[in-house]
C-alpha positions as CSV (number, residue, x, y, z in Angstrom):
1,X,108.0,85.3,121.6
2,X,108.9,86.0,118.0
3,X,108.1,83.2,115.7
4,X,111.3,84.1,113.6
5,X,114.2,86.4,115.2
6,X,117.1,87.1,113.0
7,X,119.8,89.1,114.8
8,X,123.0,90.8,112.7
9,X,122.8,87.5,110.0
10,X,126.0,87.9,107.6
11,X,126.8,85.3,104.8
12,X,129.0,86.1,102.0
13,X,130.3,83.1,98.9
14,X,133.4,83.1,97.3
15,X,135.7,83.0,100.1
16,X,134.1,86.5,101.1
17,X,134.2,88.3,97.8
18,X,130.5,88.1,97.2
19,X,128.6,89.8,100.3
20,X,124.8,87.9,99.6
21,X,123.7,89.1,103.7
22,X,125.4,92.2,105.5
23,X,123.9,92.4,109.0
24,X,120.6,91.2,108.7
25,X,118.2,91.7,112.1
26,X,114.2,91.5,111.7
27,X,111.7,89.7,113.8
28,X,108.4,88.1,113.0
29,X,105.3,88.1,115.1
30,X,103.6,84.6,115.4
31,X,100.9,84.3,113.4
32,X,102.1,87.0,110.8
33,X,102.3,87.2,106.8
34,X,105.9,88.6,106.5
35,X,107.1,89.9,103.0
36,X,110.9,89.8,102.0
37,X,110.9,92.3,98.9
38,X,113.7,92.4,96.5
39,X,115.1,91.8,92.7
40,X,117.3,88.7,91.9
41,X,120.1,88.6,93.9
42,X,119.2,90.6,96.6
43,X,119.6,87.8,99.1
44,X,116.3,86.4,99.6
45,X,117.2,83.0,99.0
46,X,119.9,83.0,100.8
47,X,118.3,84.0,104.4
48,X,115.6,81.4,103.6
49,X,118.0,78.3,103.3
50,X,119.8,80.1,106.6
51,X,116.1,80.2,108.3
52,X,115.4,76.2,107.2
53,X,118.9,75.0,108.1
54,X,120.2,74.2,104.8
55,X,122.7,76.9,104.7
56,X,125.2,78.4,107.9
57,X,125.5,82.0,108.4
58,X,129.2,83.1,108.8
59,X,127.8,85.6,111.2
60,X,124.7,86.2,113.8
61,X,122.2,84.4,115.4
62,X,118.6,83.4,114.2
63,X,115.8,81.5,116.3
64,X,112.8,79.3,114.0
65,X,109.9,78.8,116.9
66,X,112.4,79.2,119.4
67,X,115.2,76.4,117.9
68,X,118.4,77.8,117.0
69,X,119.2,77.2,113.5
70,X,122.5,75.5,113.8
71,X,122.0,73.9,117.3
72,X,118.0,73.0,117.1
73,X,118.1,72.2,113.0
74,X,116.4,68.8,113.8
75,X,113.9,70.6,115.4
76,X,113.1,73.4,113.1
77,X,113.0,70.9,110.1
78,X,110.1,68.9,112.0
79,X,107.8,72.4,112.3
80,X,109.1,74.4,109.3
81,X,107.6,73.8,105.5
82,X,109.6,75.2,102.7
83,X,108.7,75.9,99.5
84,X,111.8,76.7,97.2
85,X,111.9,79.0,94.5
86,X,112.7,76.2,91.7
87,X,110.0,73.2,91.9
88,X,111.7,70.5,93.6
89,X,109.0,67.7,93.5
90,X,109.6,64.3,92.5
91,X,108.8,64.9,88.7
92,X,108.1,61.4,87.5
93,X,105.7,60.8,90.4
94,X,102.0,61.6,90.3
95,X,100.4,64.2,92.4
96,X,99.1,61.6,95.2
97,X,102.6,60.0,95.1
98,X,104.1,62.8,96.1
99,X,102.2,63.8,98.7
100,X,102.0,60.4,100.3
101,X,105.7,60.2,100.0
102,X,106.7,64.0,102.0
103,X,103.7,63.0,104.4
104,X,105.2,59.7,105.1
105,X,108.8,61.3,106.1
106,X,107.0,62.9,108.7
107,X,105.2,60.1,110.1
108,X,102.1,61.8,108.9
109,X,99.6,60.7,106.2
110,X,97.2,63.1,103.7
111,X,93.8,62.0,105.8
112,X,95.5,63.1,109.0
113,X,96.3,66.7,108.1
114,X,93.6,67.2,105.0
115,X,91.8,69.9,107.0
116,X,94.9,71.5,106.4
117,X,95.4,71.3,102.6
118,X,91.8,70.6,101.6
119,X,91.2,73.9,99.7
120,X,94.4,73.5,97.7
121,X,93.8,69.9,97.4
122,X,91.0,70.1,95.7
123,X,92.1,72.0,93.2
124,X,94.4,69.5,91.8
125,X,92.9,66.3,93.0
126,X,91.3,65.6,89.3
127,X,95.0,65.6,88.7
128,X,95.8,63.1,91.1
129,X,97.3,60.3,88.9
130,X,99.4,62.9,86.6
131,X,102.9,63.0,86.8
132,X,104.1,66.4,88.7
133,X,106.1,66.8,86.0
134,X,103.3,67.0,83.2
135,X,101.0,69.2,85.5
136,X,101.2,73.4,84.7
137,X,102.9,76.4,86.5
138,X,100.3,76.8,88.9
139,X,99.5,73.2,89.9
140,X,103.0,72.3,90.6
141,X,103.0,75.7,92.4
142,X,99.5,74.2,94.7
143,X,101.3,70.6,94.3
144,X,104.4,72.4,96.3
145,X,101.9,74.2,99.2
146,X,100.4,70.7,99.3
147,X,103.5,69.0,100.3
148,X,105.1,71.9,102.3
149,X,101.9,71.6,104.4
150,X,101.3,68.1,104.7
151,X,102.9,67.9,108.1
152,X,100.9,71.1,109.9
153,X,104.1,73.2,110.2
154,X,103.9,76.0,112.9
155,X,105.7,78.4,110.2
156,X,106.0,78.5,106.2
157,X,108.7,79.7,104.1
158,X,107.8,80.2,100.7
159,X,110.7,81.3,98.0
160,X,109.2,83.2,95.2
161,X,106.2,81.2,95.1
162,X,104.7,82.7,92.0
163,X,107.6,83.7,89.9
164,X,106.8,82.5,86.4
165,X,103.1,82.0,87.6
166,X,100.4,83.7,85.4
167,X,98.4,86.3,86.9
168,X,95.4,84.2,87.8
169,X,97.1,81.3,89.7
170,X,99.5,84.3,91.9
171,X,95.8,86.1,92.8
172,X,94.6,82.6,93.8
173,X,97.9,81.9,96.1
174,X,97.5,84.8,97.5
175,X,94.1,83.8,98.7
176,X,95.6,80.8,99.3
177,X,97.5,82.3,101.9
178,X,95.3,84.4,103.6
179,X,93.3,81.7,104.9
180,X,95.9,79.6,106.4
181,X,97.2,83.3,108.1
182,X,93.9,82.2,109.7
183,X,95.5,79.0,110.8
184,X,97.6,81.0,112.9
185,X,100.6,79.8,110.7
186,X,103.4,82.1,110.8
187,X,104.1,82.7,107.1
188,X,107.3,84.4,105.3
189,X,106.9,84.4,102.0
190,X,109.8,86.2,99.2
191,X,108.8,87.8,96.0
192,X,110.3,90.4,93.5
193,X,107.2,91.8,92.3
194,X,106.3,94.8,94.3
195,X,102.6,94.4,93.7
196,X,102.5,91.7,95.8
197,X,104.2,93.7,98.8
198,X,100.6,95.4,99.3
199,X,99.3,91.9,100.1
200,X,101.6,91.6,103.5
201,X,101.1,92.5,106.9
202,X,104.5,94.0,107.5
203,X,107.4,93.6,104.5
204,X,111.0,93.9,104.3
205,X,112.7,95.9,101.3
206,X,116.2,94.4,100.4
207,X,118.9,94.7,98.1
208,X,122.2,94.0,97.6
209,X,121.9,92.0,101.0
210,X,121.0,94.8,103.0
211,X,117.3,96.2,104.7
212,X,116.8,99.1,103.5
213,X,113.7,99.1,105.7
214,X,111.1,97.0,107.7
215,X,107.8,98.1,107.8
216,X,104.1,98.0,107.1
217,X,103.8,98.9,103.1
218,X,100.9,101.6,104.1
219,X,103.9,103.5,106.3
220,X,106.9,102.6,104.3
221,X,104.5,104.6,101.3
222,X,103.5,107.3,103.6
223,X,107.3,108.1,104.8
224,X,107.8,109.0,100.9
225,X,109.4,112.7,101.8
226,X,108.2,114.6,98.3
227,X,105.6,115.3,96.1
228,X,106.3,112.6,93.2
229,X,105.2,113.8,89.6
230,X,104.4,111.7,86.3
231,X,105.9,113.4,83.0
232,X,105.3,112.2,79.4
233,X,105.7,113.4,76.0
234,X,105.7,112.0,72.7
235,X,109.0,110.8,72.6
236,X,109.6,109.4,75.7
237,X,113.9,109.1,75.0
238,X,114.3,112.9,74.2
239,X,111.8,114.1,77.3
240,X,114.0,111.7,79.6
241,X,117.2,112.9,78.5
242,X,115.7,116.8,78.7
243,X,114.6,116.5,82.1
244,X,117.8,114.9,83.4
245,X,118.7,118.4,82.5
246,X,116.5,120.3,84.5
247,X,118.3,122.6,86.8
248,X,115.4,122.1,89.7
249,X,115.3,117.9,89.6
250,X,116.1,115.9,92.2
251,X,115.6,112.1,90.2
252,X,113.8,110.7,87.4
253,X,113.5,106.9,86.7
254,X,111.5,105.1,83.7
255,X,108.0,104.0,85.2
256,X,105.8,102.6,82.8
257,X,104.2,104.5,79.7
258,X,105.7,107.7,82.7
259,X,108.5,109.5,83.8
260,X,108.4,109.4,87.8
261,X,110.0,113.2,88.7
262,X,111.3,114.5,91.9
263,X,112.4,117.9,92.2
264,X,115.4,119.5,94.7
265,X,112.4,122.6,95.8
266,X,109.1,121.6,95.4
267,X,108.1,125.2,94.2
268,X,105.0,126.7,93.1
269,X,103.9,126.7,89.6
270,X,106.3,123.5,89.3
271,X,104.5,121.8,86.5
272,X,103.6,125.1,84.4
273,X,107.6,126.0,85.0
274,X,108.4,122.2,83.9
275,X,106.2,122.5,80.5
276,X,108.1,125.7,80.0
277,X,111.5,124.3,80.1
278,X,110.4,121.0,77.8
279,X,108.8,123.1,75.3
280,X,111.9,124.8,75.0
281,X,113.6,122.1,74.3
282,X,111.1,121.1,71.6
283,X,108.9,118.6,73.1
284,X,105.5,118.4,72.3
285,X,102.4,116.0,73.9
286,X,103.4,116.5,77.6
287,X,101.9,115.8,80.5
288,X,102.8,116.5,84.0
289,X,100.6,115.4,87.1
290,X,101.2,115.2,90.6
291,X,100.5,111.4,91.8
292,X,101.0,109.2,95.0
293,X,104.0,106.9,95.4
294,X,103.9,103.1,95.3
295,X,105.8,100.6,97.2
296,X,108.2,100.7,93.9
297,X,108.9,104.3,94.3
298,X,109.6,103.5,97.8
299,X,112.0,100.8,97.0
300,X,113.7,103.2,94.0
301,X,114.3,106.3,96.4
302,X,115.6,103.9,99.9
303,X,117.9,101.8,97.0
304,X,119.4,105.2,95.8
305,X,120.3,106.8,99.0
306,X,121.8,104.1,100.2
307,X,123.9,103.6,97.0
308,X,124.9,107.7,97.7
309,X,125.6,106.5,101.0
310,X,128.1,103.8,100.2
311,X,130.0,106.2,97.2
312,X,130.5,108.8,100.4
């Protein structure tokens, strides 16, 4: 049985205008680290709230351990924890406080479950007697965990955990959750940074409300259909405008200090035939190299065919 079966979820705000879910259907395994991948607005948050019964589809079914969202939500709330996006601690009570409290609304207490939360726990017990609210981005980030875990839920849903996190505390989440994968808690965690969809077992790409796909990121990478090429020049706004030009392309997108190229016929002599056709066009300093696509590039090419899609 599928820890967390989502089948044809629709959801859309102001009185329909705004589509936030368009036929949603994923499942994940027990046990598994489940990425949901997408920019602001994509629908993330949304599904979440669906998943932890704080929000009714208009459409669809979805099953938490089994419990049925809308019938079982008593059920799910008792073997769920949920970490929201926005830090929702109590902000004038201290780190112990809150924990006690979210522990006690389970009937639990922190020495019953501490195997549980010890290696976060630690971390911010010489904290213990600070306000949540005085603590920094990633304490109130292992404060949340703390409290989401405090009653040994059988699956976590975590909402952008590290958005606004510096790069050190999101490296040490990540590690955070690896070991309680190997707690056998089902976890399904959101983020819109792609770098972190390398770190999940099997991740979701979505946008606009839509799956674009479901996949492992090694095979969602590996189904990339063309040779992707970096260009650059010295100036980086007249080679981008140039090579929009280009009878041969196929798409070009901004990537970093790069140019990420496709072209319509992946020809030989591509690159010597590109140079040509910039230096015409006076630009000097280029580079063209064929490289491998990330999870990004991915998201970028399954985003623009389904925008074509739509406009067809």
């Amino acid at each position: 049985m599928s820890a967390i079966k989502i089948e044809h979820i629709t959801k859309t705000y102001d009185k329909g205008n705004v589509t936030a879910l368009n036929d949603i259907s994923l499942e994940v395994a027990k046990g598994e680290l489940f990425g949901l991948i997408g920019p602001d607005g994509a629908g993330k948050s949304s599904l979440f709230r669906i998943l932890t019964t704080l929000l009714i589809a208009d459409k669809g079914t979805a099953t938490v351990d089994g419990f049925d969202v809308v019938k079982d939500y008593k059920q799910i709330r008792g073997c769920v924890g949920y970490m929201p996006g926005k830090f929702s601690l109590y902000q004038d009570l201290t780190v112990e406080e809150n924990l006690t409290f979210f522990a006690s609304l389970f009937g639990t207490s922190i020495s019953e479950n501490y195997d549980l939360i010890k290696d976060i726990y630690v971390q911010i017990e010489p904290f213990k007697t600070r306000r949540a609210g005085k603590l920094s981005g990633g304490m109130k980030q292992k404060l949340a965990l703390c409290c989401a875990l405090i009653h040994k839920p059988t699956v976590l849903f975590l909402d952008e955990p590290t958005t606004g996190v510096d790069a050190v505390s999101r490296k040490e989440f990540w590690e955070m959750l690896k070991r309680l994968k190997e707690q056998q808690i089902t976890i399904m965690v959101s983020t819109p940074y792609m770098d972190e969809a390398n770190l999940c077992e099997r991740i979701a790409l979505i946008q606009n409300g839509e799956l674009l796909s479901v996949d492992t990121p090694e095979k969602i990478v590996a189904s990339y259909p063309q040779q992707l090429y970096a260009v650059k020049a010295d100036n980086m706004h007249k080679i981008l405008n140039d090579v929009r030009f280009y009878e041969n392309l196929q798409s070009v997108y901004a990537f970093g200090e790069y140019l990420h190229t496709t072209f319509k016929n992946d020809e030989a002599q591509i690159e010597s035939k590109l140079t040509a056709y910039l230096q015409q066009k006076n630009n000097s300093g280029i580079e063209i190299k064929k490289i491998e696509p990330t999870i990004e590039d991915s998201f970028i090419r399954l985003m623009t065919e389904a925008s074509l899609i739509k406009q067809h």
